[in-house]
FIDO-787920 format. One record per residue (C-alpha): residue number from 1; residue in three letters; z, y, x. Coordinates in Angstrom, 2 decimals. Example, Ala and Ser with C-alpha at 12.3 -4.5 7.8 and 13.67 -1.06 7.14 Angstrom:
FIDO-787920
> k, r, w, v, u
> 1, ala, 7.80, -4.50, 12.30
> 2, ser, 7.14, -1.06, 13.67
END
This chain:
FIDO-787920
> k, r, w, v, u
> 1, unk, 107.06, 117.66, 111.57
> 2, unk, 105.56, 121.29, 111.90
> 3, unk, 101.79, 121.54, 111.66
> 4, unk, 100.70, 124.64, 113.42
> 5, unk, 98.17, 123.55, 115.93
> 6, unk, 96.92, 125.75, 119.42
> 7, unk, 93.20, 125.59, 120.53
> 8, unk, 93.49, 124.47, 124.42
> 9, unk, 91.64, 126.61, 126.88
> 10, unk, 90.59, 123.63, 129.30
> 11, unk, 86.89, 123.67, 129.76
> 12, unk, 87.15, 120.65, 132.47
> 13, unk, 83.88, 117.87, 131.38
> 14, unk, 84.61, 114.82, 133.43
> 15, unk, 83.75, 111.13, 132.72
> 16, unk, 85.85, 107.92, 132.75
> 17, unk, 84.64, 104.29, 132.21
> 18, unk, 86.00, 100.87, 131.90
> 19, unk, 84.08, 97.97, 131.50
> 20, unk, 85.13, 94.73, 129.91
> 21, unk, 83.79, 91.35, 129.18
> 22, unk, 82.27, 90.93, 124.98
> 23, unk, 81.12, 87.21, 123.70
> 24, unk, 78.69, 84.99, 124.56
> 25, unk, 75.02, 86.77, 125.31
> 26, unk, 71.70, 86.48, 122.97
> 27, unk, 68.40, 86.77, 123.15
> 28, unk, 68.02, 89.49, 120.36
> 29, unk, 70.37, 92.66, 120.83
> 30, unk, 71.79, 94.80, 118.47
> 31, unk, 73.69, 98.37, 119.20
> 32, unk, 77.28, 97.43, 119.51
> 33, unk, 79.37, 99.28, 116.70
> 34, unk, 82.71, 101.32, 117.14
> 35, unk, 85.63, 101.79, 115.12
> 36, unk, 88.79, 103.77, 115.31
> 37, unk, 90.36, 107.11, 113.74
> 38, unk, 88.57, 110.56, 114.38
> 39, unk, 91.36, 112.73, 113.37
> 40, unk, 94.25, 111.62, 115.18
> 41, unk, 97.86, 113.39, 114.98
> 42, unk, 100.29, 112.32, 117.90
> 43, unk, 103.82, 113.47, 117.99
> 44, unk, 105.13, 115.17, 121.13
> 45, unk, 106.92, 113.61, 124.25
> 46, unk, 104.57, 110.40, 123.72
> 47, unk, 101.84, 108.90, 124.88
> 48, unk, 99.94, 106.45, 122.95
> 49, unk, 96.40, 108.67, 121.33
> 50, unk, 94.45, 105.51, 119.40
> 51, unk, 92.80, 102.70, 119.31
> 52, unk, 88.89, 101.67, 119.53
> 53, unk, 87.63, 98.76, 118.83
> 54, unk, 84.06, 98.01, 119.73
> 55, unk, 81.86, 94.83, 118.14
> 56, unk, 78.79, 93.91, 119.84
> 57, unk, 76.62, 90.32, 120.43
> 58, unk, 75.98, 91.32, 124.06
> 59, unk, 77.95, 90.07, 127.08
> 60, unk, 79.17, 93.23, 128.43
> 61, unk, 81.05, 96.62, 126.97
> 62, unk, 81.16, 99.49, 128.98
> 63, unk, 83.74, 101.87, 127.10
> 64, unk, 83.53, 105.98, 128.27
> 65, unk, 85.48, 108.97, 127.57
> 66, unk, 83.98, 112.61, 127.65
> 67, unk, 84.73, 115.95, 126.88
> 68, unk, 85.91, 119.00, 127.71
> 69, unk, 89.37, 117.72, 127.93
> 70, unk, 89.11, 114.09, 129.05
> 71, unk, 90.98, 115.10, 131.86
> 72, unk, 94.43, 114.25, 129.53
> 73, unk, 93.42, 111.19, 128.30
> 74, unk, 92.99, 107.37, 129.71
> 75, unk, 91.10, 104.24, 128.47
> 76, unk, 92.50, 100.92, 129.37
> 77, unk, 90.14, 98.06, 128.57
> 78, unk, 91.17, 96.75, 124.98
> 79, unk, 90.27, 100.51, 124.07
> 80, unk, 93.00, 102.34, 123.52
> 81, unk, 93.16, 105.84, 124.43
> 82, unk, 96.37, 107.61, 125.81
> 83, unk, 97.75, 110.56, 127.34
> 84, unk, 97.71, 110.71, 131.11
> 85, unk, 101.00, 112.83, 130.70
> 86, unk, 103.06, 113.63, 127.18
> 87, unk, 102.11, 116.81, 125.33
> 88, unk, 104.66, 119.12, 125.21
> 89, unk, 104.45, 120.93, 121.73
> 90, unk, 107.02, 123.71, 122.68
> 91, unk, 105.37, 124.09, 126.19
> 92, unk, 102.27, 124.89, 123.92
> 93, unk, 100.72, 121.56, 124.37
> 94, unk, 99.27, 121.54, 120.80
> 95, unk, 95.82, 121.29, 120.63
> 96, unk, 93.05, 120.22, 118.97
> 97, unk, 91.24, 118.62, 122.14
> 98, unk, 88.68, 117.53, 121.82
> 99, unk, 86.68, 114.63, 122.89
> 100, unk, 83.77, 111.28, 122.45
> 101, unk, 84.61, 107.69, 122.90
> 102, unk, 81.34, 106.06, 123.71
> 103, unk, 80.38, 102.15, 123.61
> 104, unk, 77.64, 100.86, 125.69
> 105, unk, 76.48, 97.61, 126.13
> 106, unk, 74.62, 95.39, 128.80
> 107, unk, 71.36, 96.81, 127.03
> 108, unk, 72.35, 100.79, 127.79
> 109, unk, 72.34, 101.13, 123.45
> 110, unk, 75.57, 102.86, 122.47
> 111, unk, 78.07, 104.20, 119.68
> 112, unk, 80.16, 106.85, 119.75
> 113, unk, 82.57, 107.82, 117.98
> 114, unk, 83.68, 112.25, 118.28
> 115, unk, 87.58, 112.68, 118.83
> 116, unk, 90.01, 115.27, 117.56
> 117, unk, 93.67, 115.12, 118.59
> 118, unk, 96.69, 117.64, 117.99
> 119, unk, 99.95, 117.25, 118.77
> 120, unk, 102.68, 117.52, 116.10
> 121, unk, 106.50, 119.05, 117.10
> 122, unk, 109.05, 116.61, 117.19
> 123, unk, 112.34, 118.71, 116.19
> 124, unk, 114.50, 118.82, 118.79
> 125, unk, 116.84, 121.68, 117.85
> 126, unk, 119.79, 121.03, 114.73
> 127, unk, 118.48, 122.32, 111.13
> 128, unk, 119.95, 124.91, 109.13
> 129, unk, 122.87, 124.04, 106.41
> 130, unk, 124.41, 124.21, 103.17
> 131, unk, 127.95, 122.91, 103.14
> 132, unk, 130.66, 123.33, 100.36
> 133, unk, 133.97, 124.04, 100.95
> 134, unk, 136.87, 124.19, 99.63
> 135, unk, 140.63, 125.17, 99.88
> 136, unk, 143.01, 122.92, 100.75
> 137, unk, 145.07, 123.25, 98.20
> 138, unk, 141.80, 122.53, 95.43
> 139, unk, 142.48, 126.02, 94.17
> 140, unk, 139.03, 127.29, 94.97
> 141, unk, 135.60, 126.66, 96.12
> 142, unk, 132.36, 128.61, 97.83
> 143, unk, 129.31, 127.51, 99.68
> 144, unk, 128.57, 128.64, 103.70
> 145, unk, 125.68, 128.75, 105.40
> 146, unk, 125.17, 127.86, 108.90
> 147, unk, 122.63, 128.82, 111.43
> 148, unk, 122.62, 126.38, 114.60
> 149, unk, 120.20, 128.83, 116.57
> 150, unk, 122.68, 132.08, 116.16
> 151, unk, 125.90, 129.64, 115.79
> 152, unk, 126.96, 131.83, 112.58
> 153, unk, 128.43, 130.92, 109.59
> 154, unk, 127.94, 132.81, 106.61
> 155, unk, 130.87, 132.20, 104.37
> 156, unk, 131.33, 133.56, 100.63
> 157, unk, 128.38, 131.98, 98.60
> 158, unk, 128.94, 130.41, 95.03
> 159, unk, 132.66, 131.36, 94.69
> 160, unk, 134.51, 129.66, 92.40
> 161, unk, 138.29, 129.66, 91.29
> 162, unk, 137.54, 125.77, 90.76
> 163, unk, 137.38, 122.82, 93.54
> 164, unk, 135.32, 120.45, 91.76
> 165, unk, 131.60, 121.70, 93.20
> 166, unk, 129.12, 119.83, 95.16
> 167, unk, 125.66, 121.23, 96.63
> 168, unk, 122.04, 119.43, 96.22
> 169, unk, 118.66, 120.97, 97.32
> 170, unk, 115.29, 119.91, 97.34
> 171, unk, 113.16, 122.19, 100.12
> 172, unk, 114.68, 125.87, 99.54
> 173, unk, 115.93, 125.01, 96.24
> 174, unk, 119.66, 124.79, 95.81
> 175, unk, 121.60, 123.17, 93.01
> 176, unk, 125.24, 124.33, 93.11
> 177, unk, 126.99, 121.43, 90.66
> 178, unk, 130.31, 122.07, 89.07
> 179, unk, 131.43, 118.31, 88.24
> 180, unk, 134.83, 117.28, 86.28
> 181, unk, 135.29, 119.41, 83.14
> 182, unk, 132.82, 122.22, 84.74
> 183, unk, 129.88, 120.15, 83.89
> 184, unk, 127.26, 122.60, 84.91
> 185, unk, 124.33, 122.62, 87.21
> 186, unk, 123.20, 126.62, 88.80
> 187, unk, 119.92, 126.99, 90.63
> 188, unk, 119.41, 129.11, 93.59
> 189, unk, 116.97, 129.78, 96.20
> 190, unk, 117.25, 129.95, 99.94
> 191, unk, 114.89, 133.10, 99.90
> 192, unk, 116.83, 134.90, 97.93
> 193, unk, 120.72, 132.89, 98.16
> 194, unk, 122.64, 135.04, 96.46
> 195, unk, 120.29, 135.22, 92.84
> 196, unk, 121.24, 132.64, 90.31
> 197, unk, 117.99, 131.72, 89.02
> 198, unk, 119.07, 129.80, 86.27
> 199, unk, 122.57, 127.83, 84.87
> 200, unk, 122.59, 124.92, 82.12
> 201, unk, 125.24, 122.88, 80.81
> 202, unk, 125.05, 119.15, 81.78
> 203, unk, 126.32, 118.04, 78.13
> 204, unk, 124.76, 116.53, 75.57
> 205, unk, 125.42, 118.51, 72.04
> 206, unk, 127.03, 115.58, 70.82
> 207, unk, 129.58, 114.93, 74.19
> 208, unk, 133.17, 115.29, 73.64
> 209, unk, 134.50, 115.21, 76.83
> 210, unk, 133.35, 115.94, 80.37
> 211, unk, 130.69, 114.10, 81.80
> 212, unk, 131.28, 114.15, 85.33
> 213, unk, 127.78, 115.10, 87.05
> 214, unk, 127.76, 114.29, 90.43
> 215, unk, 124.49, 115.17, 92.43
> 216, unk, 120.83, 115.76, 91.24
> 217, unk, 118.24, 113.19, 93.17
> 218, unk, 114.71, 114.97, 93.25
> 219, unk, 111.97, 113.00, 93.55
> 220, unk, 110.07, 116.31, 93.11
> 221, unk, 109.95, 120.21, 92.55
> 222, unk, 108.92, 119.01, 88.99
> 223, unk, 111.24, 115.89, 88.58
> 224, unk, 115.06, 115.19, 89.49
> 225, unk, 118.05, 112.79, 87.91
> 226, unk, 121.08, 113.98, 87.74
> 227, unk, 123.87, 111.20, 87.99
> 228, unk, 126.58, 112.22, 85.48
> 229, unk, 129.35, 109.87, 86.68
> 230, unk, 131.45, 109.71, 83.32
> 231, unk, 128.13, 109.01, 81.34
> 232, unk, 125.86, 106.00, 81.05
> 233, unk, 123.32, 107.99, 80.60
> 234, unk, 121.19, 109.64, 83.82
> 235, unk, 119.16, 112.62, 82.82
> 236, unk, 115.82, 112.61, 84.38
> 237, unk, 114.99, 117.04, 84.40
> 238, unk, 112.62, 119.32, 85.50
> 239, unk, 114.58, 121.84, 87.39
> 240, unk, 111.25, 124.21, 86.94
> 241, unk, 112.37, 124.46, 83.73
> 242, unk, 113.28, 128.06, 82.54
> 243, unk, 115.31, 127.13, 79.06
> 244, unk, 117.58, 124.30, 78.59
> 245, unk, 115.23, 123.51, 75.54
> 246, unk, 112.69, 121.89, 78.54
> 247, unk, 115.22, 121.22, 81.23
> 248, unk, 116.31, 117.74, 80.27
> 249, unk, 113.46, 116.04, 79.96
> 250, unk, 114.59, 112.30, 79.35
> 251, unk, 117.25, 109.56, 80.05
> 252, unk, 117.62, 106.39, 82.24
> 253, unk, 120.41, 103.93, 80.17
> 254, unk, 122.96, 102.13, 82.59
> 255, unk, 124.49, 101.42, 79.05
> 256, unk, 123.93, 97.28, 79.98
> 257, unk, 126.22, 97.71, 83.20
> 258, unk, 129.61, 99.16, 81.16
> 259, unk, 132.05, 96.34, 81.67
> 260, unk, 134.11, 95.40, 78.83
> 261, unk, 137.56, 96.89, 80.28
> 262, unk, 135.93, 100.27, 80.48
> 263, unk, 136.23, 102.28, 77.15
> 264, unk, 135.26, 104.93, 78.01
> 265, unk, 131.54, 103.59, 77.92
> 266, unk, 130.30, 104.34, 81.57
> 267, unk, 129.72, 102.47, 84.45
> 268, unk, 130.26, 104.94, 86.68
> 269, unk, 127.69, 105.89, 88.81
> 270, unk, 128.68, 107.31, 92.04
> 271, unk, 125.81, 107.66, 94.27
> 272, unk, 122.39, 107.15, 94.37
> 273, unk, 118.70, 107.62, 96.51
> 274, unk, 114.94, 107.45, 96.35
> 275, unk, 112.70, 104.92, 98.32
> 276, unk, 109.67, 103.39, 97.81
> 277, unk, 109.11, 105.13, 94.82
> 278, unk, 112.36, 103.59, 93.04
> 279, unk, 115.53, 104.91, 92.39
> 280, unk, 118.35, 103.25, 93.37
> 281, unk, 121.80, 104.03, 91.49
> 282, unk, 125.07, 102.61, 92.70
> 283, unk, 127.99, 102.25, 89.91
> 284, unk, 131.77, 101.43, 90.66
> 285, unk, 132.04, 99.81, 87.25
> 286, unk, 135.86, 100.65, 87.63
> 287, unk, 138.09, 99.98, 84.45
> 288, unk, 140.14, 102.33, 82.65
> 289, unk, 142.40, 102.61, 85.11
> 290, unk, 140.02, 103.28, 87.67
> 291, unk, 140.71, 100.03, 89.34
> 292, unk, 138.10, 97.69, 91.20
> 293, unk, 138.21, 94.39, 88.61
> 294, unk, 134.26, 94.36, 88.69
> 295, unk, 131.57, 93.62, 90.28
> 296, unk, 129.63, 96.30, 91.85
> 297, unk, 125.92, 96.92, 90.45
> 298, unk, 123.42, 98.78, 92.02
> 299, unk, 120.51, 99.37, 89.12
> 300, unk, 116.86, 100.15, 90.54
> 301, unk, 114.02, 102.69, 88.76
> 302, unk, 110.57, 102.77, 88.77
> 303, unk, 110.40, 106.72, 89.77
> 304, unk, 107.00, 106.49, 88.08
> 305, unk, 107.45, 105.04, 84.26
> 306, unk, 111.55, 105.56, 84.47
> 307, unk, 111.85, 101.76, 83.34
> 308, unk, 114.49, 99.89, 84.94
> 309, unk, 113.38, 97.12, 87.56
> 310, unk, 114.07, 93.67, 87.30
> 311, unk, 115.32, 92.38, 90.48
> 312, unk, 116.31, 88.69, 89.71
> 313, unk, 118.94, 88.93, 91.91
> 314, unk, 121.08, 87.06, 90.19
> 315, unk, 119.93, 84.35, 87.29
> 316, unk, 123.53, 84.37, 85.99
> 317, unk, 124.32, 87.22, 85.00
> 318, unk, 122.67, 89.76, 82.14
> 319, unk, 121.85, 92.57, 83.92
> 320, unk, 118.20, 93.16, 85.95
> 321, unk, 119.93, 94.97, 88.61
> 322, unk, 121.79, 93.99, 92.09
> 323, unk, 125.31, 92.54, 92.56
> 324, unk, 126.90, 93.75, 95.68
> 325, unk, 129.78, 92.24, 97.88
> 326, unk, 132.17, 95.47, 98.00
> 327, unk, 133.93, 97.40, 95.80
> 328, unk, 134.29, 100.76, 94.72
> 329, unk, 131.62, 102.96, 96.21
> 330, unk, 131.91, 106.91, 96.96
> 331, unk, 129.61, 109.37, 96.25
> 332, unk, 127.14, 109.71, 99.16
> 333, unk, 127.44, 106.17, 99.51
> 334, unk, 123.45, 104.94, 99.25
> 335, unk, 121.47, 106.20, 102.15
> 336, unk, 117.68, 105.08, 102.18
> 337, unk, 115.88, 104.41, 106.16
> 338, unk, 112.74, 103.03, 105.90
> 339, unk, 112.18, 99.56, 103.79
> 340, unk, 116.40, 99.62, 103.22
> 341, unk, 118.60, 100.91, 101.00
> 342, unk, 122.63, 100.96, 102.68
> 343, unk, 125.17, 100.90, 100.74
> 344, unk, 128.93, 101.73, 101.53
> 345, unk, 131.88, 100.81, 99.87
> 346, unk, 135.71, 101.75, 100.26
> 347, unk, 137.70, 98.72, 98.08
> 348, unk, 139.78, 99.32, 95.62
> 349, unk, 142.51, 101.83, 96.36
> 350, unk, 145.25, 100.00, 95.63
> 351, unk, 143.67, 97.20, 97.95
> 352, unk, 145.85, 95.62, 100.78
> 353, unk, 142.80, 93.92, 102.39
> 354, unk, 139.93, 95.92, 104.13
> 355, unk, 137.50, 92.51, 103.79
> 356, unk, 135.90, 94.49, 100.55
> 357, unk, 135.17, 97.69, 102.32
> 358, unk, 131.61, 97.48, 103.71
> 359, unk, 127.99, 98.27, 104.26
> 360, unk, 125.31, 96.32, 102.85
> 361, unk, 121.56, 96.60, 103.19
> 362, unk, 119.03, 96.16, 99.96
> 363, unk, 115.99, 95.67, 101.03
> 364, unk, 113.38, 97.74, 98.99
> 365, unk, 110.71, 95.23, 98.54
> 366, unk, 112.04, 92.01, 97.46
> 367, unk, 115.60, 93.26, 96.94
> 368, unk, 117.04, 90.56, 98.93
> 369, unk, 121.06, 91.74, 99.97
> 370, unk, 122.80, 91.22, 103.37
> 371, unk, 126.03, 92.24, 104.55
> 372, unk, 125.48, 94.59, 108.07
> 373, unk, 129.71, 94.77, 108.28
> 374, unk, 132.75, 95.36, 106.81
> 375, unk, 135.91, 97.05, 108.17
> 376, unk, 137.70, 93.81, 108.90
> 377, unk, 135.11, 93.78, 112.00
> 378, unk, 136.54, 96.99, 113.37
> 379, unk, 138.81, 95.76, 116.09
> 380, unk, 142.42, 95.43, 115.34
> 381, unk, 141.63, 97.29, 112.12
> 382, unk, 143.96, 96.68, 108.61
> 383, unk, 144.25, 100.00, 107.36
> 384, unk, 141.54, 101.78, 107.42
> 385, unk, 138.75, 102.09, 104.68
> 386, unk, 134.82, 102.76, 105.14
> 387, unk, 134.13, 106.19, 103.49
> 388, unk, 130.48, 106.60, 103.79
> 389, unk, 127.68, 105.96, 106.44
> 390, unk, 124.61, 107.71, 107.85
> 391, unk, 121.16, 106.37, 109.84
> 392, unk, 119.75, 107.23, 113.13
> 393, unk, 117.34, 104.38, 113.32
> 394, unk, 117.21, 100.64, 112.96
> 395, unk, 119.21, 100.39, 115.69
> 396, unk, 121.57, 103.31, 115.42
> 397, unk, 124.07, 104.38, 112.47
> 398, unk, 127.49, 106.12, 111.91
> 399, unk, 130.15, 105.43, 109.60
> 400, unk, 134.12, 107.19, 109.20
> 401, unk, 137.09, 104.64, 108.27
> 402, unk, 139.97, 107.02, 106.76
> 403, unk, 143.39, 105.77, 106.78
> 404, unk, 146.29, 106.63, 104.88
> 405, unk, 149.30, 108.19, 105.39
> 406, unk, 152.42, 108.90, 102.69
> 407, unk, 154.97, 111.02, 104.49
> 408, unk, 153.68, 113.32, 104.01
> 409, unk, 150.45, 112.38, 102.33
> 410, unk, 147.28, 112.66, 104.47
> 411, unk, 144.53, 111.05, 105.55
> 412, unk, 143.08, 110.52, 109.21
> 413, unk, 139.50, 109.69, 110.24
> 414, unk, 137.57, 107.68, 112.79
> 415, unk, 133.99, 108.03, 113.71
> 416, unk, 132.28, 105.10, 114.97
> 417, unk, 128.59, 104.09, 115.96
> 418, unk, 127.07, 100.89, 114.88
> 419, unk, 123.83, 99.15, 114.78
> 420, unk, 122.24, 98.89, 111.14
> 421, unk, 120.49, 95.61, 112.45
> 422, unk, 122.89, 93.62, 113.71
> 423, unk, 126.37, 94.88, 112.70
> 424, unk, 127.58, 95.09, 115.90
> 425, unk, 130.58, 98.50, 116.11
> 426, unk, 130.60, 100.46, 119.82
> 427, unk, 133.51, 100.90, 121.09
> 428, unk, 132.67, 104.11, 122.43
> 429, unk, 134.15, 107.16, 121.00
> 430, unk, 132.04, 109.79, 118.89
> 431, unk, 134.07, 112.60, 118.29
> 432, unk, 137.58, 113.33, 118.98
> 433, unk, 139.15, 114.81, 115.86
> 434, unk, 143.03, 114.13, 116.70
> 435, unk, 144.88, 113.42, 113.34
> 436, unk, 142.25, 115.16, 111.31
> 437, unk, 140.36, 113.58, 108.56
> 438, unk, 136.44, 113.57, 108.21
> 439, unk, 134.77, 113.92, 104.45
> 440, unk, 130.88, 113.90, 104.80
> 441, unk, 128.68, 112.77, 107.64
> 442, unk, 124.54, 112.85, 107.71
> 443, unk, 121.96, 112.92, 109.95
> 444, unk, 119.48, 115.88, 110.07
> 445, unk, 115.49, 115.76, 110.27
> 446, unk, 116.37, 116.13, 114.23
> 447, unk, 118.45, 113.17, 114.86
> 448, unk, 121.43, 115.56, 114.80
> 449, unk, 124.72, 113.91, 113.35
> 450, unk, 126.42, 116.52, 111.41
> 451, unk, 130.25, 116.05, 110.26
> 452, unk, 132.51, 117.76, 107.90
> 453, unk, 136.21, 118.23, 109.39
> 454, unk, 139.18, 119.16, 107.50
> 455, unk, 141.85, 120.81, 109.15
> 456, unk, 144.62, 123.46, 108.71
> 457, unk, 143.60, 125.27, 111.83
> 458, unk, 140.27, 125.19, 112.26
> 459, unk, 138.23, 123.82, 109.43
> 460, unk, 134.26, 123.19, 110.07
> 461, unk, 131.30, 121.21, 111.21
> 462, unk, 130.72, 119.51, 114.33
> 463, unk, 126.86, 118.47, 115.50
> 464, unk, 126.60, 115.53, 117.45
> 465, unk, 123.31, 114.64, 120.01
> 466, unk, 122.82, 111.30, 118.75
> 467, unk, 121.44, 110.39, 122.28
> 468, unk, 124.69, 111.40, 123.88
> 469, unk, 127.16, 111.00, 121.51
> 470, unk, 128.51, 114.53, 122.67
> 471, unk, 128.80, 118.03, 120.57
> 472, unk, 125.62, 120.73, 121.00
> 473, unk, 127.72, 123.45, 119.84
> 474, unk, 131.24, 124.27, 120.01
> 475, unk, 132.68, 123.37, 115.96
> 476, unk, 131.01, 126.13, 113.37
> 477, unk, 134.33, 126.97, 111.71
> 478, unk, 134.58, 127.63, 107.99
> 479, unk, 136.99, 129.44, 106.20
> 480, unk, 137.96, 126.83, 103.70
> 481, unk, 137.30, 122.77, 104.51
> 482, unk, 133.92, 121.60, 104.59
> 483, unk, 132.74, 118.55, 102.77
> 484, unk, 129.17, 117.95, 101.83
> 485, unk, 126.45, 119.45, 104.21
> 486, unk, 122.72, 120.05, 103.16
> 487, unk, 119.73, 120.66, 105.09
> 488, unk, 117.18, 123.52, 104.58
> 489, unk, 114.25, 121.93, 107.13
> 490, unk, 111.71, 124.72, 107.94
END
């Protein structure tokens, strides 16, 4: 939400009253006392200001509004103070105004309490991007940027003659992540895109073989973990840092979670997010064949002391963290909305069943596990797998189910809208993407649904109204296919 405010130039000083009924009357009478917030913030297109509350021993409360700009506001008689019509903040409804809530009682004595209200933007335009892309034949890789406002792409960023690359940022940081055998992490800024500010190795001395990192989590400009997914080891960094000396700045072990027909000693974390101040990490615990024989964990972090939480989620087992239902996790598979943490899972890849593919909900406080669907509920559906999910609101998600095809060997998406609360799958179609296949869907500080298409003819991102369910812009093609999209929010 932006924070630039606009000084009104209404001069209008009007008065409005309600009275209402207080408690029984006394003989002695006191000043009746009133409460409520002074500095109020209200985001556009709504109404609702604050409320007052008023205490008094008298029998009557008269409650008043003045000002130079009570003419926008309302008192109903529990005390709450509203908008006669929405601000607009892009019609430059912004504020401050400026105005006194007065109590007076039966006796004429009073309180008042001196208002200030602004009006915050609610986005309502798509952000800018990051995506990465790469050829469809995994020969190379490079990074586009993509402007909603001009509908531009700029292609050509963070070249590589390697596939393997994934994108994080945190503000106008950007972490450009070369994963299996790269194994290196490259920071860049959005003010300057094209300057590598710095470029570490994501080995320890002592590693031997590649260690897989898959995205850095920041938790701030000071403090990230980066999820190495062939290591049981997360690094907790400081991507301020301007030597590798100080980069790495500590560990979190996952070592307990390495099940015994893994030898290659990791559990595999895949994906992972912040909330509540914890971090939660998601690990396929695959074997050594990369199959789905074990349970899946998902391990939670006290972002503060870096100790692992236990969650008593299950008394049986040895482990502090949280066993889940479904099986083999992607990366970009934990998304955190408000006291939840989602988590989706694909099954096992060699699975004939889709009962294992699913999204589950964690919730953040007492870690207590419930199954929203899986992608047996999809109607008539037996062959396609959930890939990953993203959050509108409580009552509003998206996932893609990908199914596959051998002759010749593809893949083919579907987009479908669901409600996080109650499970329940629309029927209604999202996006239309013929026999093309999705790989990365999220949801912008707008409410904009963004999706990465793959396709021979016209690779690129589509941006879905998430109150329509329709496209804003026509596709913003890349030149090579797009797969995971981040957002610079200004």
């Amino acid at each position: 939400m932006l924070t630039l405010f606009k000084k009104s130039a209404l001069t209008l000083s009007l008065i409005t009253t309600l009275s209402i009924l207080g408690g029984c009357g006394s003989d002695s009478n006191d000043a009746p006392e009133l409460s409520g917030n002074v500095l109020v913030t209200v985001a556009e297109n709504t109404t609702e200001v604050s409320q007052y509350t008023a205490t008094d021993d008298g029998t009557e409360l008269t409650y008043s509004i003045t000002g130079s700009d009570l003419q926008l506001f309302a008192i109903d008689n529990t005390g709450t103070v509203e908008f006669i019509n929405a601000p607009d903040f892009d019609s430059g409804d912004t504020g401050p105004y400026n105005f006194t809530v007065t109590v007076t009682d039966a006796e004429g004595l009073t309180d008042s309490i001196d208002v200030t209200v602004n009006v915050g933007d609610v986005l309502d335009t798509p952000s800018l991007a990051l995506v990465q892309t790469v050829a469809a034949d995994y020969s190379s890789s490079q990074v586009a940027y993509l402007n909603y406002a001009s509908q531009t792409v700029e292609d050509g960023f963070y070249a590589k003659t390697q596939s393997d690359y994934s994108i994080s940022i945190y503000q106008s940081d950007v972490y450009h992540i070369g994963r299996y055998f790269i194994d290196t992490i490259s920071k860049y800024n959005t003010d300057d895109a094209s300057t590598e500010i710095w470029s570490y190795s994501t080995q320890d001395d002592l590693d031997s073989t590649t260690r897989n990192p898959y995205t850095l989590v920041s938790l701030s400009a000071e403090k990230a973990y980066l999820l190495r997914y062939g290591s049981d080891k997360i690094w907790i960094v400081n991507p301020q840092a301007t030597d590798f000396e100080s980069f790495k700045i500590g560990e979190l072990d996952l070592a307990s979670y390495v099940p015994d027909n893994n030898t290659s000693g990791t559990p595999r974390p895949s994906a992972a997010s912040i909330n509540d101040g914890k971090l939660f990490v998601v690990m396929q615990r695959s074997d050594d064949s990369y199959g789905s024989t074990n349970s899946t964990y998902l391990a939670v972090f006290d972002t503060t002391t870096d100790s692992e939480i236990e969650t008593n989620a299950d008394a049986t087992d040895s482990v502090m963290g949280i066993p889940l239902l479904g099986l083999n996790p992607l990366e970009h598979s934990v998304i955190a909305f408000e006291d939840k943490v989602y988590i989706t899972s694909r099954n096992s890849y060699t699975a004939a069943s889709v009962d294992q593919s699913m999204i589950e909900a964690v919730n953040t406080n007492d870690y207590s596990l419930t199954t929203v669907l899986s992608a047996a509920d999809i109607t008539d559906n037996s062959t396609k797998f959930i890939q990953s999910a993203a959050i509108v609101s409580a009552e509003k998600g998206y996932f893609f189910a990908n199914e596959t095809f051998f002759t010749p060997y593809h893949e083919e998406s579907t987009l479908y809208q669901f409600n996080p609360t109650t499970g329940e799958i629309s029927n209604e179609t999202v996006l239309d993407i013929d026999s093309n296949s999705i790989s990365f869907i999220d949801i912008d500080a707008a409410g904009f649904l963004w999706v990465s298409v793959k396709e021979d003819a016209a690779p690129g991102v589509e941006i879905i109204d998430t109150k329509t369910n329709t496209a804003v812009v026509t596709r913003l093609e890349t030149q090579l296919n797009p797969s995971v999209i981040r957002f610079i929010e200004e």
